[in-house]
RODO-989348 format. One record per residue (C-alpha): residue number from 1; residue in three letters; x, y, z. Coordinates in Angstrom, 2 decimals, m for minus. Example, Ala and Ser with C-alpha at 12.3 -4.5 7.8 and 13.67 -1.06 7.14 Angstrom:
<pt lummar="1" kolro="ALA" x="12.30" y="m4.50" z="7.80"/>
<pt lummar="2" kolro="SER" x="13.67" y="m1.06" z="7.14"/>
This chain:
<pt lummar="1" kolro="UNK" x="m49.07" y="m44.02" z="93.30"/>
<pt lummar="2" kolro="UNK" x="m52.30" y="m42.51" z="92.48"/>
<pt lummar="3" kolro="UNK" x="m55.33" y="m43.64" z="93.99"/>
<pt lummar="4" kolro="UNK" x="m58.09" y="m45.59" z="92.00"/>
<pt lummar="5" kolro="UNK" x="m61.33" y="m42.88" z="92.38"/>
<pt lummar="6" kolro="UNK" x="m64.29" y="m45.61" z="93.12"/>
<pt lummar="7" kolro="UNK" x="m68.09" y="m44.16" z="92.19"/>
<pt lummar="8" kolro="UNK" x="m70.29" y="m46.10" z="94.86"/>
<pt lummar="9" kolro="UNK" x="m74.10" y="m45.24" z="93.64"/>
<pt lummar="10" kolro="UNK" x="m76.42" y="m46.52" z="96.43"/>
<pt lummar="11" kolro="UNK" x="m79.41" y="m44.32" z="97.57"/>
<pt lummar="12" kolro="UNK" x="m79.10" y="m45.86" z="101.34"/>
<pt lummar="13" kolro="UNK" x="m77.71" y="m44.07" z="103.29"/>
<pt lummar="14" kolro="UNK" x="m75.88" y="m46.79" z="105.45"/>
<pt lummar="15" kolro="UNK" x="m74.94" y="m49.11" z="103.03"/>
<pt lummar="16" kolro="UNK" x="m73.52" y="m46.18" z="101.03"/>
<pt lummar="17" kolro="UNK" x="m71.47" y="m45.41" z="103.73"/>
<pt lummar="18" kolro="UNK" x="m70.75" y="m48.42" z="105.07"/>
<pt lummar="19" kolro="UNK" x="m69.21" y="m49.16" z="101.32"/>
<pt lummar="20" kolro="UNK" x="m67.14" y="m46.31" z="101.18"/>
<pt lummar="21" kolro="UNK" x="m65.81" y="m46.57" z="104.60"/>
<pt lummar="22" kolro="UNK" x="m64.26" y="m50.07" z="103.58"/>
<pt lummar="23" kolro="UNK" x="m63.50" y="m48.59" z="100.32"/>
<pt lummar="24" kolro="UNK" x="m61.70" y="m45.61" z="101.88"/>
<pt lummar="25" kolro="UNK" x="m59.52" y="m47.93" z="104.54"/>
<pt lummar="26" kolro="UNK" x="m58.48" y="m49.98" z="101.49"/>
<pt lummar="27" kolro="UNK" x="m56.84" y="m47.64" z="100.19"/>
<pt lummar="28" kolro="UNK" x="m59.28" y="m45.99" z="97.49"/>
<pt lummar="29" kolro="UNK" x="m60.41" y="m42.74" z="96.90"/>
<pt lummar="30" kolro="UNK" x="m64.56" y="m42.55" z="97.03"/>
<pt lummar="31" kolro="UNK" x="m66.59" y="m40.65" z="95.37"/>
<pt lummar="32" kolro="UNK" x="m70.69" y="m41.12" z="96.13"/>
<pt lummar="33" kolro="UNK" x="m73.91" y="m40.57" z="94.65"/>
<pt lummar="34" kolro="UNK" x="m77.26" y="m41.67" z="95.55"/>
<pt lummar="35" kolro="UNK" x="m78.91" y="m41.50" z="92.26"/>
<pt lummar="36" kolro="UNK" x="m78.60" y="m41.84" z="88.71"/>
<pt lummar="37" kolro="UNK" x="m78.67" y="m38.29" z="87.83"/>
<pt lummar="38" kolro="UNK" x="m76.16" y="m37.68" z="90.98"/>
<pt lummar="39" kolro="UNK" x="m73.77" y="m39.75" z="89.26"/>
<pt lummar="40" kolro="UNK" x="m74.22" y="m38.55" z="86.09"/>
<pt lummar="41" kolro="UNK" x="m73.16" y="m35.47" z="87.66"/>
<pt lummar="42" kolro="UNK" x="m70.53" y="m36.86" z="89.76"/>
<pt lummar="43" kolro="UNK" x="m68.72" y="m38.67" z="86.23"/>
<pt lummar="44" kolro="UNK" x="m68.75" y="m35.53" z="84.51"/>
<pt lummar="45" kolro="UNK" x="m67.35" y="m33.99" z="87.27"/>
<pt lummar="46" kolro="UNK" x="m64.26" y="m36.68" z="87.66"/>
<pt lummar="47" kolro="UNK" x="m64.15" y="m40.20" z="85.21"/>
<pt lummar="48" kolro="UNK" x="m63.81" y="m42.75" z="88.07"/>
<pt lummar="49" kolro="UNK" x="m61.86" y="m46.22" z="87.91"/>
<pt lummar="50" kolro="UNK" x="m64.74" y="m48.38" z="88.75"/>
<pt lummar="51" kolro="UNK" x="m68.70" y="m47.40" z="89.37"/>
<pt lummar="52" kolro="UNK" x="m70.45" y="m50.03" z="92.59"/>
<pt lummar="53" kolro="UNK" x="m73.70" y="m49.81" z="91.43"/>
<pt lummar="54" kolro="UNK" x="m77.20" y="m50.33" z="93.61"/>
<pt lummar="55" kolro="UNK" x="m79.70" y="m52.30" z="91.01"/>
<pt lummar="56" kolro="UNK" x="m82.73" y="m50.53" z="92.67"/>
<pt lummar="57" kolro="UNK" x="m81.75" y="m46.93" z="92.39"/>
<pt lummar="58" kolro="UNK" x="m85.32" y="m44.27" z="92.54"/>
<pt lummar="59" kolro="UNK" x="m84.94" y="m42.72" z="89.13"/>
<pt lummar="60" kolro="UNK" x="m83.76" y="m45.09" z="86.97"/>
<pt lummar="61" kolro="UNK" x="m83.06" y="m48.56" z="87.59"/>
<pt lummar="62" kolro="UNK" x="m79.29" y="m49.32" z="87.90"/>
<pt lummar="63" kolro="UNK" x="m79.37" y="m52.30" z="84.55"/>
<pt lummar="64" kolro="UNK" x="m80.72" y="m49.04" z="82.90"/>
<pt lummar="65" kolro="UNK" x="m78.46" y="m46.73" z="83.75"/>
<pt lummar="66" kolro="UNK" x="m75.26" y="m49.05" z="83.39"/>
<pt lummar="67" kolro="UNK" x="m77.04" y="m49.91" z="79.64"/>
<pt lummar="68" kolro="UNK" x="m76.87" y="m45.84" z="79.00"/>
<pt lummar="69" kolro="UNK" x="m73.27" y="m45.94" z="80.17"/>
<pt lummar="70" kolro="UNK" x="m72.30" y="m48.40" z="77.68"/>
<pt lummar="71" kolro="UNK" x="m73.43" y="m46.76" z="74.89"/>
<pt lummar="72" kolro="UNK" x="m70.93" y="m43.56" z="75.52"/>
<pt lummar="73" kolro="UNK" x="m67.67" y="m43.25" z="74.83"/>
<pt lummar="74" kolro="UNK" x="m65.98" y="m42.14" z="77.70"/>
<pt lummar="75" kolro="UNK" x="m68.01" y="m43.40" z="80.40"/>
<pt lummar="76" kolro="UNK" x="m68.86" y="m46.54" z="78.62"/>
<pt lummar="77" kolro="UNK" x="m64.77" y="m47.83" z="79.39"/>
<pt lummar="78" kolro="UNK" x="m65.57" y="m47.83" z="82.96"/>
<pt lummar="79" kolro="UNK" x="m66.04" y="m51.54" z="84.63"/>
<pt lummar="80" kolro="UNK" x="m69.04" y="m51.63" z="86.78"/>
<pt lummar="81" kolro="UNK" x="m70.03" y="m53.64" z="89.49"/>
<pt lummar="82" kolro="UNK" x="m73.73" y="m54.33" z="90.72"/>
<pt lummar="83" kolro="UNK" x="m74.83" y="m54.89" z="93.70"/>
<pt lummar="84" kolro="UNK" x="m78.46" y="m56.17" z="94.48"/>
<pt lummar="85" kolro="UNK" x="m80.78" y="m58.35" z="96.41"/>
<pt lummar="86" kolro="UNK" x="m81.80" y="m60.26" z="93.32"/>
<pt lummar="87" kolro="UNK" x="m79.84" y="m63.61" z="93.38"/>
<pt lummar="88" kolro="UNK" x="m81.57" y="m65.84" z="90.49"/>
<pt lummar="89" kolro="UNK" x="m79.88" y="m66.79" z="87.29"/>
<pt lummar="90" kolro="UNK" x="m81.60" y="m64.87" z="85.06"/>
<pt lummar="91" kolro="UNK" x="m80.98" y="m61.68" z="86.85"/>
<pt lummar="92" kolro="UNK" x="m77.15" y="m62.24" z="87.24"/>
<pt lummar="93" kolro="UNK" x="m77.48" y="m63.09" z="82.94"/>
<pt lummar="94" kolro="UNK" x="m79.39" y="m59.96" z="82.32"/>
<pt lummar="95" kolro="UNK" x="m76.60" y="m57.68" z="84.64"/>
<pt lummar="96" kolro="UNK" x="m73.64" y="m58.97" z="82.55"/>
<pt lummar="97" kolro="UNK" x="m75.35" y="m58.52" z="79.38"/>
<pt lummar="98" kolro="UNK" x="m76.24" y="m54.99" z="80.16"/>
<pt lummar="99" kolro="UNK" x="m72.14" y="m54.58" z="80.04"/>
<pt lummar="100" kolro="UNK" x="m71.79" y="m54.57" z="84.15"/>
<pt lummar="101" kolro="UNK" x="m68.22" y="m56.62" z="84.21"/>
<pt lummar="102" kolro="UNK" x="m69.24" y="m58.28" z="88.00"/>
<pt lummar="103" kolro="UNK" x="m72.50" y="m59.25" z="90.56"/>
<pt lummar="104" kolro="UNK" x="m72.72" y="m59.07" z="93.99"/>
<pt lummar="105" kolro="UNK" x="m75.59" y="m60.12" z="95.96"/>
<pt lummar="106" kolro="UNK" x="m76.93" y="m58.62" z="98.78"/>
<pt lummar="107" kolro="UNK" x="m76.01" y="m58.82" z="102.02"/>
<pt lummar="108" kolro="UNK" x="m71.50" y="m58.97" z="101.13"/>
<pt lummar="109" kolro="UNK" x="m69.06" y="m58.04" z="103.28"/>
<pt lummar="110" kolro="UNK" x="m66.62" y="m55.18" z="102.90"/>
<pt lummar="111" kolro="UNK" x="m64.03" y="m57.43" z="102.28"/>
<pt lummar="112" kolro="UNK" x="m65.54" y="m59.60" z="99.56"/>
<pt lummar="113" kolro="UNK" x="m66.46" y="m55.98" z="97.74"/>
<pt lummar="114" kolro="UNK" x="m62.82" y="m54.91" z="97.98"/>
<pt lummar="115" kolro="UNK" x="m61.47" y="m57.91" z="96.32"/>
<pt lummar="116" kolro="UNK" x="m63.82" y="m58.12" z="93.50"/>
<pt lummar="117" kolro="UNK" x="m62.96" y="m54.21" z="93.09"/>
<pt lummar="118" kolro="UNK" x="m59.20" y="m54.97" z="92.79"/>
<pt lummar="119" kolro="UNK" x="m59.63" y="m58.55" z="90.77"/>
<pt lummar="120" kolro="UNK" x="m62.26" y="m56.32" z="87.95"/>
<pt lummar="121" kolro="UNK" x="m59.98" y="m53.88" z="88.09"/>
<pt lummar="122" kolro="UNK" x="m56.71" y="m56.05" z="87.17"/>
<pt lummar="123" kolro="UNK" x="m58.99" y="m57.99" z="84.41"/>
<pt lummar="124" kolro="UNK" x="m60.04" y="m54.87" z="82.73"/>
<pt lummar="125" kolro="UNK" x="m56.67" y="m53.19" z="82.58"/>
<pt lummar="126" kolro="UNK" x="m54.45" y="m53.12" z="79.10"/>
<pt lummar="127" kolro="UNK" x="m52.08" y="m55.93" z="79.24"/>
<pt lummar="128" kolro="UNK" x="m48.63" y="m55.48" z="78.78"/>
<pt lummar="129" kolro="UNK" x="m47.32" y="m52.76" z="77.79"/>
<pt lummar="130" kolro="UNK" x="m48.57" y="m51.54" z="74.56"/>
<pt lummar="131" kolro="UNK" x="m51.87" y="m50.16" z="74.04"/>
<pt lummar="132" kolro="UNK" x="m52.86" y="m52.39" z="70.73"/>
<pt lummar="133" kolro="UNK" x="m53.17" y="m55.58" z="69.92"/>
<pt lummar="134" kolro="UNK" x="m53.55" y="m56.34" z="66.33"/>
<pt lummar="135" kolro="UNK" x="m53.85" y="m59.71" z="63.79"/>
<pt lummar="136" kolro="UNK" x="m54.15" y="m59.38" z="60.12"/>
<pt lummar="137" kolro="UNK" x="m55.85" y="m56.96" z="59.64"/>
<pt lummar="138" kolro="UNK" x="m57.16" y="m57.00" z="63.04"/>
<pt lummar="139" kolro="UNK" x="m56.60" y="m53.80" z="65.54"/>
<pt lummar="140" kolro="UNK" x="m57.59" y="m53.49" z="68.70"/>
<pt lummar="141" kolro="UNK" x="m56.68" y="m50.37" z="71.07"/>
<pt lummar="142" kolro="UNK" x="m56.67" y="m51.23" z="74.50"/>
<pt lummar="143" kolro="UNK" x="m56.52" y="m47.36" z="75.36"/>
<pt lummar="144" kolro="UNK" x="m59.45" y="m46.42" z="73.16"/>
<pt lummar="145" kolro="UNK" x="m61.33" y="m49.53" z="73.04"/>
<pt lummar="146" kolro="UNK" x="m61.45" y="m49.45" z="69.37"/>
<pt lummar="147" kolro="UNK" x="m61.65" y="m52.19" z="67.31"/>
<pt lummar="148" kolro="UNK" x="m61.06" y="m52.02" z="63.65"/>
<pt lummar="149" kolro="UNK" x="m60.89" y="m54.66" z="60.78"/>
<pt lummar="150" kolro="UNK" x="m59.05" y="m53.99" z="57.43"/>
<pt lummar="151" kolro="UNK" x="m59.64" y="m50.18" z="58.93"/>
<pt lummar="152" kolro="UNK" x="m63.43" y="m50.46" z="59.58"/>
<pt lummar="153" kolro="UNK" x="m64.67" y="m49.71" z="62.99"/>
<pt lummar="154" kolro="UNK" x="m66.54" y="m53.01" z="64.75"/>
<pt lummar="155" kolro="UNK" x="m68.83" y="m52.53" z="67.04"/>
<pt lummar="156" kolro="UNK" x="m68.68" y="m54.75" z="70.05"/>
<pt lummar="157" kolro="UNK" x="m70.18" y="m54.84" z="73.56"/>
<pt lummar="158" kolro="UNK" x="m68.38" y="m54.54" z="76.75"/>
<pt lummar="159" kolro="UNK" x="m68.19" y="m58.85" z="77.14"/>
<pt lummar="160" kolro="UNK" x="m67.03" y="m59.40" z="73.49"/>
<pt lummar="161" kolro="UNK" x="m64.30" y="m56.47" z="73.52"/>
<pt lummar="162" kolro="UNK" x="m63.29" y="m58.39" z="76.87"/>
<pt lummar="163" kolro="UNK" x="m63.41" y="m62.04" z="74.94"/>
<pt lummar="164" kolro="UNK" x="m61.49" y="m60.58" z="72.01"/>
<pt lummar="165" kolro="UNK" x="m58.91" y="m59.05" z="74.23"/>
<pt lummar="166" kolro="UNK" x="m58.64" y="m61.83" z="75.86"/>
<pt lummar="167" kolro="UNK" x="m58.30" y="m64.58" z="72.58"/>
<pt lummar="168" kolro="UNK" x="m55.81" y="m61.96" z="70.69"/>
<pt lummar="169" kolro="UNK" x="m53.61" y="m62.22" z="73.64"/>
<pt lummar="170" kolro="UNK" x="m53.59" y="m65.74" z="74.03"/>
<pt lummar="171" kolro="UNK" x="m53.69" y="m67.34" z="71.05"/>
<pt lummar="172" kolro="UNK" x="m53.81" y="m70.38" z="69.34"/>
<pt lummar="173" kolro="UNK" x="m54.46" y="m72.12" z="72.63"/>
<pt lummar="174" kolro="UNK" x="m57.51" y="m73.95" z="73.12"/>
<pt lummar="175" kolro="UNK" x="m59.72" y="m72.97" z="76.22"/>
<pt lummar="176" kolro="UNK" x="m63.00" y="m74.42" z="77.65"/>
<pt lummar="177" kolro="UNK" x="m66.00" y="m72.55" z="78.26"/>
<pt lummar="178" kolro="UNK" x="m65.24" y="m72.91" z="81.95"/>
<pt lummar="179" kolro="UNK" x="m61.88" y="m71.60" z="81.93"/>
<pt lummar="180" kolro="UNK" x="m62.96" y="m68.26" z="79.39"/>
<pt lummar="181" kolro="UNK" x="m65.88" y="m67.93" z="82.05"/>
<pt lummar="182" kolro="UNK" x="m63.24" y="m67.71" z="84.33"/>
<pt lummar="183" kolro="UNK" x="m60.62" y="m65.31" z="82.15"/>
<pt lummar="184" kolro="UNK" x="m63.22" y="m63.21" z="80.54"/>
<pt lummar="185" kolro="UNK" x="m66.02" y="m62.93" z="83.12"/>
<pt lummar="186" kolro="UNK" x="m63.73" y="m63.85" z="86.36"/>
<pt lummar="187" kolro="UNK" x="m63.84" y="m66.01" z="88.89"/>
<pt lummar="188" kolro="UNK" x="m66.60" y="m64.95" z="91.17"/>
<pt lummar="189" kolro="UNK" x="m69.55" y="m64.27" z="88.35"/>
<pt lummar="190" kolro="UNK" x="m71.77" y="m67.83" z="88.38"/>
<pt lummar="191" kolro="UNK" x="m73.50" y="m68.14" z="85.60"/>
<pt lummar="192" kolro="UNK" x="m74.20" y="m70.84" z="83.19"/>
<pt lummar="193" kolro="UNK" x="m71.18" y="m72.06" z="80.48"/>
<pt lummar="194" kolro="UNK" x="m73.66" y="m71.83" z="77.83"/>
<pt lummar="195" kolro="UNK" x="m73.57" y="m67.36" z="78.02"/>
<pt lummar="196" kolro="UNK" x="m69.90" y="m68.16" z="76.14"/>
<pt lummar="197" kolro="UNK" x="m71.49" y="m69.65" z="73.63"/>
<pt lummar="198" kolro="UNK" x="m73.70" y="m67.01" z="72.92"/>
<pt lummar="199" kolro="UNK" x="m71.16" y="m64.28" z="73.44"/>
<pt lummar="200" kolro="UNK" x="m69.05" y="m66.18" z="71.32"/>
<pt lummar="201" kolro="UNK" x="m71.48" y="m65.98" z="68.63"/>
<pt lummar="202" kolro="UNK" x="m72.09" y="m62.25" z="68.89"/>
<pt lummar="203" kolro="UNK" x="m68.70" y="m61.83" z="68.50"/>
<pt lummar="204" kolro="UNK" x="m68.56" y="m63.58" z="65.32"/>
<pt lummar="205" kolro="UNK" x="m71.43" y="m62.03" z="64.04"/>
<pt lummar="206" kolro="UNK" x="m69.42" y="m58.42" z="64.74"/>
<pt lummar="207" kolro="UNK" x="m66.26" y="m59.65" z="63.16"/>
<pt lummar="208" kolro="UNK" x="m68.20" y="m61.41" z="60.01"/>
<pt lummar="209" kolro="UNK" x="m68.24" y="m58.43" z="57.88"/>
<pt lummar="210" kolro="UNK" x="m64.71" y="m58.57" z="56.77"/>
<pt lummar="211" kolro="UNK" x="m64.19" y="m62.21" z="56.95"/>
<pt lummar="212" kolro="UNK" x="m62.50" y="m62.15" z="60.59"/>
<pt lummar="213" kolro="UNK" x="m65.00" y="m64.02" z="62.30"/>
<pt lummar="214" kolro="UNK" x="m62.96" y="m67.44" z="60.98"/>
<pt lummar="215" kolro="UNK" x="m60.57" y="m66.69" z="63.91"/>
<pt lummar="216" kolro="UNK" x="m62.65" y="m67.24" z="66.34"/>
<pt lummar="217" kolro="UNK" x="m62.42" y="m71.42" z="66.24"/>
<pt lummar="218" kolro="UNK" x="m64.70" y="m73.91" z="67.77"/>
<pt lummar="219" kolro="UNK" x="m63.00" y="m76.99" z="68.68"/>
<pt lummar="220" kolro="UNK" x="m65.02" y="m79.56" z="69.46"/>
<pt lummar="221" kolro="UNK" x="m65.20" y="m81.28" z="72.60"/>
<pt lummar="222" kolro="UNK" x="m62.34" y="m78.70" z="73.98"/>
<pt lummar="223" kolro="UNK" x="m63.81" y="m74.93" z="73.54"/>
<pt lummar="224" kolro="UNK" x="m62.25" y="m72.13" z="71.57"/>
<pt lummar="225" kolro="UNK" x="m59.09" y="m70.72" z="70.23"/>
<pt lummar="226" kolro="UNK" x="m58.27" y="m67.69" z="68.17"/>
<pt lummar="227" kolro="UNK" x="m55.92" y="m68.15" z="65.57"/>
<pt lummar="228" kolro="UNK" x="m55.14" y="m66.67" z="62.34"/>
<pt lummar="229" kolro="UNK" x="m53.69" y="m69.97" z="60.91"/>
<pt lummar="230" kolro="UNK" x="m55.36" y="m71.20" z="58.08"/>
C-alpha cells in the first residue's frame, strides 16, 4: 500500500520535527516546510494527502495561506489541519471557515495529531466506490470536486461540498445539528451548533440558482434532511 505523503508546515524547528518523527513512526511519509512559500514549493513539487499547518507562519499567516489554497484547483482538494496556540471560539470559527477541515490547539501530543490525521483523512475520502453522486439533476464528482446542477457548475466552499457529500449520501434521513457537526466537521472540532446553520444556508444560497436548494430540508425541532421528494 502506498503511503499517505503528509506536508507538516511549521517554522520551529522542534515542533516540526517532533511532528514528523511521530508522523514518520506511524507509518506516513513526511514531507516539511517551514514557510509558506517553502510549501508552495514543496506542493508543486509532490500534491500531498494532508497539509499540518502552523497558524503563525513568518510570511504569511497560515488562515491566509490555507484561504489561497482553497481557491485552486488542485491544491484546494487537499484537507488541512491547523495547529495553533489560539484556543477561543472565534478563532477555531474563523479556521474552519477559511476551508481548514480540523483544529488543534497547542501544546497536542503525537498521538492525538496522528488520529485526527487518519479520522480527516477517512472523512474526506470518496465514499464507496464510484466517484459521483448525483440527484435530479444534481452531480457531484467526488474525484474532481465538481458540482454541477442541470449542467451548470456551483460553486461551493470546502464545508458545503463536505455537507452536500455528506446529505446526497444519506438521504432522506433526518439529522441534528449535533450529529452533522459530528459527520461533516468530525468529532474532535468544538464549535458552536449554530455554524450548521449558517453553512446550511450558504449552501442553499449556492444551489438556489436552479431551484435545488429545496432539497436541502429544515425540519423543525429535528435538523435537516436532503431529499428530492416532493
Amino acid at each position: 500500500m502506498t503511503k499517505k505523503c503528509i506536508l507538516v508546515v511549521e517554522d520551529e524547528q522542534a515542533i516540526r520535527e517532533m511532528i514528523a518523527f511521530g508522523l514518520h513512526r506511524a507509518g506516513f511519509e513526511v514531507v516539511q516546510a517551514e514557510s509558506s512559500q517553502q510549501a508552495r514549493e514543496r506542493i508543486a513539487d509532490r500534491l500531498p494527502d494532508l497539509i499540518v499547518l502552523d497558524w503563525m507562519l513568518p510570511d504569511l499567516s497560515g488562515l491566509e495561506f490555507a484561504r489561497s489554497l482553497r481557491r485552486e484547483e488542485m491544491a484546494g482538494r487537499v484537507p488541512i489541519i491547523m495547529l495553533t496556540a489560539r484556543s477561543q471560539e472565534d478563532d477555531r470559527v474563523g479556521a474552519l471557515d477559511s476551508g481548514v477541515d480540523d483544529y488543534m490547539t497547542k501544546p497536542f501530543s503525537a498521538r492525538e495529531l496522528v488520529a485526527r490525521i487518519k479520522a480527516v483523512l477517512r472523512r474526506t475520502a470518496p465514499e464507496g466506490d464510484s466517484d459521483e453522486v448525483s440527484a435530479n439533476g444534481l452531480v457531484m464528482n467526488l474525484a474532481s470536486h465538481r458540482v454541477t446542477a442541470n449542467d451548470k457548475l456551483v460553486e461551493l466552499g470546502p464545508t458545503e461540498f463536505r455537507m452536500l457529500r455528506f446529505f446526497m449520501t444519506h438521504p432522506d434521513r433526518v439529522y441534528s445539528r449535533g450529529q452533522l457537526l459530528d459527520h461533516v466537521w468530525g468529532g474532535n472540532v468544538f464549535v458552536e451548533e449554530r455554524t450548521v446553520d449558517v453553512h446550511v444556508l450558504r449552501l442553499r444560497k449556492a444551489l438556489a440558482r436552479t431551484g435545488h436548494d429545496r432539497f436541502v430540508q429544515t425540519v423543525r425541532g429535528a435538523g435537516y434532511r436532503f431529499s428530492i421528494a416532493e
